[in-house]
Each structure stands twice: as structure tokens, then as C-alpha cells.
N, C-alpha and C positions, 0 to 999 in steps of 0.2 A: 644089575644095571650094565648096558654095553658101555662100550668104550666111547664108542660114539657119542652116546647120551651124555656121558659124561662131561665132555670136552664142549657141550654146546652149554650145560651148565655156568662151568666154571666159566667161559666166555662173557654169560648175560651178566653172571656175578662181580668180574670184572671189571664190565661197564658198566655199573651202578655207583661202583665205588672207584671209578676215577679219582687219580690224586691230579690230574692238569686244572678240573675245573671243580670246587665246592658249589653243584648247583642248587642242594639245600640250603646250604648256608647262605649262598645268594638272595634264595630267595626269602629266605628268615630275615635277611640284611634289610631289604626293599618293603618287607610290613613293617620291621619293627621301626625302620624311617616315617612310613606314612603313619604312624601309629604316633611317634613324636608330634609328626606336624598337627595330627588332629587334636591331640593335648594340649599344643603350645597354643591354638586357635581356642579353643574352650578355655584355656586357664586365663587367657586374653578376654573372652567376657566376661567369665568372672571376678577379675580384679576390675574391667573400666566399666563394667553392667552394660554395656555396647554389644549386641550382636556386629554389628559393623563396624571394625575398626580398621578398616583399608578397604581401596576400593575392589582390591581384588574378591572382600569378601561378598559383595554385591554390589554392582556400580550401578547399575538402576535406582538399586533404591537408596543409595548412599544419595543420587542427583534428587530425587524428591524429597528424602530427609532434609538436603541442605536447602531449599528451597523454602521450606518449612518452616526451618529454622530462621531462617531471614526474614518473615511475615513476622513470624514469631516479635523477632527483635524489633522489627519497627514499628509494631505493636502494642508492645512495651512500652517502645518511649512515647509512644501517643495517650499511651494514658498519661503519662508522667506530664507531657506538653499539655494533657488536659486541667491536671491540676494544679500547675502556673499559670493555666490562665483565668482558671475558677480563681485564685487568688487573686489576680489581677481584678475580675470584676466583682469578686468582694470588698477589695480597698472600694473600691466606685462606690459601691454600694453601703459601704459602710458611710463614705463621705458625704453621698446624699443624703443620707440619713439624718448626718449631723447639720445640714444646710435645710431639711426641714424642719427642725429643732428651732435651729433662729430663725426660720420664717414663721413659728408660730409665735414666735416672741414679738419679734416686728410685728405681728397680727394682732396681737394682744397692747403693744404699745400705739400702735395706727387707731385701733379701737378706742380706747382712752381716750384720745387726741380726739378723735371725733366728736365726743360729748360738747354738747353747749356748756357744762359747767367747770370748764380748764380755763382758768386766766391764762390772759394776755403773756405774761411773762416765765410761762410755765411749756409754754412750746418750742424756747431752745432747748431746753433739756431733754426734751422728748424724741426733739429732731437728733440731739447728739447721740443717744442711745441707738436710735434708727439707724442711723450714719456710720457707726461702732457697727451694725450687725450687718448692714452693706459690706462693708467692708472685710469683716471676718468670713461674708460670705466669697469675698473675691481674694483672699488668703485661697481657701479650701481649694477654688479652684486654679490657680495658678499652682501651688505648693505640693498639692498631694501627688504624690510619684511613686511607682512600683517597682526594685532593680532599677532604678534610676533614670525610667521612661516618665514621664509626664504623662498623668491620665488623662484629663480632659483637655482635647485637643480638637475634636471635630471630629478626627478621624479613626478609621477603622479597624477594631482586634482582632488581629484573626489569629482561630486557635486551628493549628493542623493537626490532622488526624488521619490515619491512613497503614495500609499493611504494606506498604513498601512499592507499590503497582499503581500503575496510572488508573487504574479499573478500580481499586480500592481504597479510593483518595476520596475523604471530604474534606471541609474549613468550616467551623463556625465564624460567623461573623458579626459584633457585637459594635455599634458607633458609641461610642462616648462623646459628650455634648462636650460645645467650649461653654465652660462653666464661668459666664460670667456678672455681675448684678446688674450691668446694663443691659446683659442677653437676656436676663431674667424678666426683665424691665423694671427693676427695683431702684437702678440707681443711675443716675446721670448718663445720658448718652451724644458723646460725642456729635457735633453738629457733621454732616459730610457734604459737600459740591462735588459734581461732575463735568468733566470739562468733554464735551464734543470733537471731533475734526471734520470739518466738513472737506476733505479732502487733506493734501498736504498742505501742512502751512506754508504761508508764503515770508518771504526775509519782510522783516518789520513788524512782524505780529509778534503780540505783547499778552503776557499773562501778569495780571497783579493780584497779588494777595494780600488784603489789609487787614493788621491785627486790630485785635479793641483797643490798646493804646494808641491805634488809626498809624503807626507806622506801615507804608507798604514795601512790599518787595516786587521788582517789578522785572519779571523774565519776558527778557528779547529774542525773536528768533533770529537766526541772523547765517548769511552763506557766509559773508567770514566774520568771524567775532572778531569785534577791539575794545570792548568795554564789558565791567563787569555784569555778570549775573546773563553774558550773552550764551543764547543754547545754542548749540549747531543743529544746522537743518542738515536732516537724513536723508537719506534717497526715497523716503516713503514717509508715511503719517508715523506708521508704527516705531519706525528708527526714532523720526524725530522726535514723539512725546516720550519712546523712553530717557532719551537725551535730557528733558523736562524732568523727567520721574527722577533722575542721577543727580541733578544739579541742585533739584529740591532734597531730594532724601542724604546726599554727600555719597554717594556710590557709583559717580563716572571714573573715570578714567582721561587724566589728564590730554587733551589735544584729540581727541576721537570720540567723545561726548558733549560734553557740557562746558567745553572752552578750555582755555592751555592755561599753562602753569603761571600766568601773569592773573588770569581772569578767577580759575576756578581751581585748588588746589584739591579735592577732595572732600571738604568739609560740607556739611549740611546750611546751605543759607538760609534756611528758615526752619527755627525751633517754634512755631507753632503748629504746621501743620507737615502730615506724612503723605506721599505720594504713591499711587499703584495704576500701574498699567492694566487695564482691560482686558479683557482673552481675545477682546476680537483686534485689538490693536489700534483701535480708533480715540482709545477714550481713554481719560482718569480720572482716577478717583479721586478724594481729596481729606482728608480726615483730621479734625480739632486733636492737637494734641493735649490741652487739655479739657477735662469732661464737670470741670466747678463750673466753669460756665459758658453750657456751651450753648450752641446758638450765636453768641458774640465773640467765640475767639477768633475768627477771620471774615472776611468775605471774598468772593472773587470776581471779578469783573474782565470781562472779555468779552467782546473785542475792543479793540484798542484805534481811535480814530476810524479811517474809511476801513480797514482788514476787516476782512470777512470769511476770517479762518477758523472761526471756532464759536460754537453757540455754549452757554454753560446753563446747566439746570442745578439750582439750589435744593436742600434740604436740612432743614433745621436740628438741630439737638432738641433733647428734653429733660426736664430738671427733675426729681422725685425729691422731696424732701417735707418735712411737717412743719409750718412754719404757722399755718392756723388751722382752722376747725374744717375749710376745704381742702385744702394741701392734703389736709389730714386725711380725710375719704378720699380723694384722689389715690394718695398710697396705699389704703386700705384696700381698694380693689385691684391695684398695679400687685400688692403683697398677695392676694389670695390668687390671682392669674398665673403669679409665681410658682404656689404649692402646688396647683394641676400640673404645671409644667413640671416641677421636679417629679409627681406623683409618675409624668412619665416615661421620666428619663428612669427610675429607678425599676418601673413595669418593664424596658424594654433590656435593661440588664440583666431582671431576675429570669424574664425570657430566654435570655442567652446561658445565665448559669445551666438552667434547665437542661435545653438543648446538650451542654458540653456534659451535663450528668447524664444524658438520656446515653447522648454516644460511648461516655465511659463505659457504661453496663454493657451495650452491646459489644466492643471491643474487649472487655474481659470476658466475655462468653464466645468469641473469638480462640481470645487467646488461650480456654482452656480446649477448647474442639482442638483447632489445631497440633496443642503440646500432645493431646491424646492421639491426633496421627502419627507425629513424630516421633513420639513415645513408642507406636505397634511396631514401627518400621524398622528404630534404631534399637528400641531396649532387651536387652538379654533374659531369654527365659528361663532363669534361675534353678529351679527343678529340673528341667530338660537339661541344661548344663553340668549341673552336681551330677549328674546320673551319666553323661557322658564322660564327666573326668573319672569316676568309678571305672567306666567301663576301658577307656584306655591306660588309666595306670594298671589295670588285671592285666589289657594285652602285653603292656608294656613288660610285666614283668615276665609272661610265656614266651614273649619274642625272645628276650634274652636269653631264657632257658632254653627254647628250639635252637637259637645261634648258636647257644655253645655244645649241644649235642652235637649241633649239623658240622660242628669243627672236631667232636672226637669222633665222629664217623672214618675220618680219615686214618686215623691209627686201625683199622681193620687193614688196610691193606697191608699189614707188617705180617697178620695170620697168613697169609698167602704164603708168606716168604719162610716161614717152619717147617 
């Protein structure tokens, strides 16, 4: 071999085995880093079963997982809010149930009563029974409450249901009746008057109310009150019959309703009957505070000498009770008019149970589709993973073996020096 040859050798040789820079070792250094990261990423969904657990590791689909997620949970609790309020319209239902019970009782008592052969003195007691079941049935519906709502009310339940989106919102909606044996028509009902305006009252018009003990109560309209029971006139009909509604019901307000603290101090002046204003603002209502007997607990008369503020339309009360052998048919068919009606107040609840069952089902078949997206997108594919931590603890451990050759490589260059 020349000289020449030689000296181009030892040159390349030279700079292979630099001691300024380990560029094996570097680059042993720079896998066996990626090779950590890729292990510590794998070991991370094997302890949380998450392919995704940062967004670095997929921000797409980490935003569609959460998304998901969120239907998910509102979801959930729409079944949950389904089955509070299936509970809700089982109490109803239950209580109806129990109120056709004593209607068939009542039916069965009214029946009796109706025979030609019940003496004379054998229809209090019949009547008391009846009266007894009136009543237990107007228990039921004042008293029965769910979580501390009052069920029968008139108005409306509504159960929400929904996956969190304006798009994926329903309500069921279920009325529950005001449950009561007047509403029924079972038992006494409150005699009512209506009182008219034919415009605004004018000062000096007069409402009187007279109980069956014939005492009257007698409200004056009046631009300035000085006597009692005087109402103020409002700038309108509507002001001033609420002024009427306050003074009768005790809920004005000293000196800006129904007369100043000399006249009217808040208290209700008349414990017979209760007052309500009209929606259209023209009118009121008027209503027998008691229902023993009504028809006669008040009457009302208006207008009041030449005034011509107010025209009043009557309306009587009516009495149910068994007192003979027609009374007795009379309540017998007022009872069985009763049982359709409750037959449908309890049709339009069992409707609604329905309804909130039918949407449970499809919302739990929701909510397994969806867990199933959410599930492909975010869960770790377990096999795939064990097979990748295999494969990086092996590199892991050649890395370090290459790193520490690529660092005795350097002791060659001490042969040079021999």
C-alpha cells in the first residue's frame, strides 16, 4: 500500500471517530427519547383505557368525544327527570283510583236511598255517609302532594326530556284536574255573581252585598273617601274594581286602594264572600264563602239609586245531598257523572305515563348509540396497546445498549495514540 493510500485512510478513520462530537451517541440519545415518549403515551392508555388523554393526542376527536359526552349526560338525567315524574303521575293516579273507590260507595249508598222502601228517618244517616265520602273525597284532592308540590292543581306537568340541544328537546305534558267534589259535582257548590262595568264608575256608585242573616255590606265608590267601606276610584274601570277586589278580599294597601288607615286598614270586610278580578278588567267575580248553603249566603244588588255603573248577573249555587228518595236519584246520577269524569281524568294521566315510558325507551337507546361513539373515539384498543408497550420496552432496552456502545466508541481514539 503507498503512502498516499494510507494517509487518506487514516484521515476518513479519523473522522468517523471524532472525540468534538458523539454523533452516534446523539442519535442513540434522540430514539431512545422518542421511544420513552411513545411508552409513556401507551402506558397512559393503559392505566386510564383512554386513547385520548390530552388534546394533543387528537384534538378533533377529543372536541367530538366531549360533545358526546355532554348529550350523553343530559340524557341521563332526562331519564332520571322521567322517572320523577312517572312518580309524580302515579301518586295522581294512584289517588284517583282511591276517589273511585268512594264514588262507587257513594253509588252504592245513593242507590239504596233511592228505593221506595228506606223510611223517613233513615236518610240522615245515609246523607251522613254520603257527606263523609264528599268530603274524604275533597281531602284527596287538596292533601295529596309529591316532594311537596300539590298535585291537583289545574295545572300543568311538565316532564323535560332532551339531549342537551335546542334540536333535541321534548316536554311531556300532563294537566292534572283541581280535584274537587263540587268540581265533581258531588257536592255543594258555592253560589257566584258577577258584577259588570259599564265603563268607569262614577263617585257615588254603590255595591252591596247581603248575607242570609240579611246583614249588608255596602261599598261606595268614591274620588275622595271619608267613610268607611269607601273604595277609591282608579283612573280606569280596571284600577277601580281592583280597589273593590282589595277592600272586599283585605289585600289593598292603605291610602292607594280601598281607603286610608282611618277607613280601611287591610282586613277583609266581608267574611262571606271572596272577590276576583276578570282578565279583561271590566268585571268581578263574586264567590259564597260558604258552600252549606249556598244559593243563600249573599246576594248582590247594583246599582245603587239613579248610578248606572254597573249591571250584575246572578248565579246560583247547588246543593247534593240525600235527604229523600229524589235527592237521592238526583245524587245518584250527579255520583255516576262523577265516575266518567274521574274514569277521565285518570285515561289522560295513564296517557301521559305512556308517553314518558315510550320517550324513556327511545332516550336509553340514545344513550347507548351514542356511549358506542364515544366509546370508538376515546377508548383504548387494549391489544394494540399491550403489543406496543412490548415493542417499546424491547427498544427501550436496545436504545440504551446502542447509547452506551456509541459512548465506548470514543475510547478508540486512545488506539491512535500507541
Amino acid at each position: 500500500m503507498s503512502c498516499k493510500t494510507q494517509d487518506i485512510t487514516k484521515k476518513e478513520l479519523i473522522m468517523a471517530i471524532s472525540i468534538l462530537n458523539n454523533i452516534s451517541a446523539l442519535a442513540a440519545e434522540n430514539q431512545l427519547n422518542l421511544t420513552q415518549t411513545s411508552l409513556q403515551k401507551t402506558l397512559a392508555e393503559l392505566s386510564s383505557g383512554q386513547r385520548i388523554n390530552s388534546g394533543a393526542d387528537d384534538a378533533a376527536g377529543l372536541a367530538i368525544a366531549n360533545g358526546l359526552q355532554a348529550n350523553i349526560s343530559a340524557l341521563t338525567q332526562s331519564v332520571q327527570n322521567a322517572t320523577t315524574g312517572t312518580g309524580m303521575l302515579q301518586v295522581a293516579d294512584g289517588a284517583l283510583s282511591q276517589v273511585t273507590s268512594l264514588l262507587n260507595q257513594a253509588v252504592t249508598i245513593a242507590t239504596e236511598a233511592s228505593n221506595g222502601t228506606v223510611a223517613p228517618g233513615q236518610f240522615g244517616a245515609m246523607n251522613t255517609q254520603y257527606q263523609n265520602i264528599v268530603n274524604e273525597i275533597g281531602n284527596i284532592g287538596s292533601k295529596t302532594y309529591y316532594n311537596g308540590t300539590q298535585v291537583f292543581t289545574g295545572t300543568s306537568m311538565n316532564v323535560y326530556m332532551g339531549d342537551g340541544t335546542a334540536a333535541g328537546t321534548q316536554s311531556v305534558s300532563a294537566t292534572l284536574p283541581t280535584l274537587t267534589a263540587a268540581g265533581l259535582g258531588i257536592g255543594d257548590t258555592p253560589a257566584t255573581f258577577s258584577l259588570y262595568a259599564i265603563g268607569n264608575p262614577s263617585d257615588g256608585d254603590e255595591v252591596r252585598i247581603a248575607n242570609s242573616a240579611g246583614v249588608t255590606e255596602t261599598y261606595r265608590f268614591k274620588t275622595t273617601m271619608a267613610a268607611a267601606n269607601d273604595v277609591q276610584l282608579g283612573g280606569d274601570a280596571a284600577e277601580t274594581l281592583q280597589n273593590l277586589v282589595d277592600a272586599i278580599n283585605g289585600t289593598g294597601t292603605a291610602g292607594t286602594t280601598a281607603g286610608n288607615a282611618n277607613y280601611y286598614t287591610g282586613t277583609a270586610h266581608d267574611a262571606d264572600v271572596t272577590a276576583t278580578l276578570g282578565s279583561d278588567g271590566s268585571s268581578v267575580s263574586f264567590t259564597a264563602a260558604n258552600a252549606a248553603t249556598p244559593g243563600a249566603d249573599f246576594t248582590l244588588t247594583s246599582p245603587v239609586g239613579t248610578q248606572t255603573g254597573f249591571s250584575a248577573v246572578s248565579g246560583g249555587g247547588a246543593a247534593v245531598s240525600i235527604t229523600n228518595q229524589t235527592t237521592a236519584t238526583a245524587a245518584l246520577e250527579a255520583v255516576n257523572s262523577a265516575v266518567a269524569t274521574v274514569a277521565g281524568y285518570r285515561g289522560t294521566v295513564g296517557a301521559a305515563i305512556n308517553q314518558v315510558q315510550a320517550a324513556t325507551n327511545v332516550i336509553n337507546t340514545q344513550i347507548q348509540n351514542l356511549s358506542s361513539s364515544e366509546d370508538g373515539i376515546m377508548a383504548a384498543d387494549i391489544p394494540t396497546a399491550v403489543a406496543s408497550m412490548t415493542k417499546y420496552n424491547i427498544l427501550q432496552q436496545t436504545g440504551m445498549a446502542a447509547l452506551s456502545q456509541s459512548n465506548q466508541m470514543q475510547q478508540a481514539v486512545l488506539k491512535l495514540l500507541q
